[in-house]
C-alpha positions, 0 to 999 in steps of 0.5 A: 266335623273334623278339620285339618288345614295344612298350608304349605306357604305364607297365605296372604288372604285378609279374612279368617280363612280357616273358619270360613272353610269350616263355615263352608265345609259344615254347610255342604255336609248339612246340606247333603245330610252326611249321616256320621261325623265327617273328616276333611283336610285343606291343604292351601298352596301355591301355583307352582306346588299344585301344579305338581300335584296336578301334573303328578296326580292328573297328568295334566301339566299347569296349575288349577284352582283346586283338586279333590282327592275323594277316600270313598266310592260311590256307586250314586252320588250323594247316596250315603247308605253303603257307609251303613253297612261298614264296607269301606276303608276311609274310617278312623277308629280313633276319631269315630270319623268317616274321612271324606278326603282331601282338597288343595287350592292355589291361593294364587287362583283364588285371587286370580279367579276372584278378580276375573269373575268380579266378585270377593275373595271370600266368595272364589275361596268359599266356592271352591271348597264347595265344588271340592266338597261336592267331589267327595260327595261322589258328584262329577261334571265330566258329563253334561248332565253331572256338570248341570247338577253339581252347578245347581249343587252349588248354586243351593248350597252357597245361596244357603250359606248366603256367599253371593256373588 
């Protein structure tokens, strides 16, 4: 896997953000069998830049937790098989990589998602990359039943990983 973490300010998280992201982002991609090698960039930022970000991108004017930008289109989520055949843009010769896209979270959100759920905040910011991660795997929760499947997504990966609550 390649990995590249962009922060776009001082992140005052006390662990190893960067390896359990890549702990994270490996566990999702061998959970849903990613066939080839896989290219994923963390942006870590604040309220304030992801509010732009969101409003620019989404039209949505207040900050989130965390955006997915996917680079592929999936006719089925999870389904890997059109890669085969070579009919996509997302691939970087020169890495041999498929590059699966891009995730922004808000640290702020993170500490304060972590305090009102009440659990680390190891385990929002684990989450959250793996929610993003199921977004560039092709997963939704715009409807009832995609939210229903990519919470049980979720909740597999994350207990296999063993980040609990």
């Amino acid at each position: 896997m390649i990995f590249e973490l962009e922060e776009m300010c001082e992140i005052p998280f006390e662990f190893d953000y960067s390896e359990l992201a890549q702990k994270v982002i490996n566990g999702c991609l061998e959970y849903i069998n990613f066939p080839f090698e896989a290219e994923v960039n963390l942006t870590l930022t604040n309220n304030e830049e992801i509010h732009k970000i969101n409003l620019e991108h989404r039209e949505i004017d207040r900050p989130t937790d965390v955006l997915s930008f996917p680079m592929l289109d999936y006719e089925k989520p999870g389904d890997f098989s059109f890669l085969e055949e070579g009919n996509f843009d997302a691939y970087d010769y020169d890495t041999d990589a498929v590059i699966l896209g891009d995730i922004v979270i808000s640290y702020e959100k993170v500490l304060e998602q972590a305090n009102e759920y009440g659990h680390s905040i190891q385990r929002e910011f684990a989450f959250l990359i793996c929610h993003s991660m199921l977004h560039l795997f092709g997963y939704d929760h715009m409807e009832d039943e995609e939210r229903k499947e990519m919470e049980r997504q979720q909740r597999i990966i994350m207990e296999k990983l063993n980040i609990l609550r």
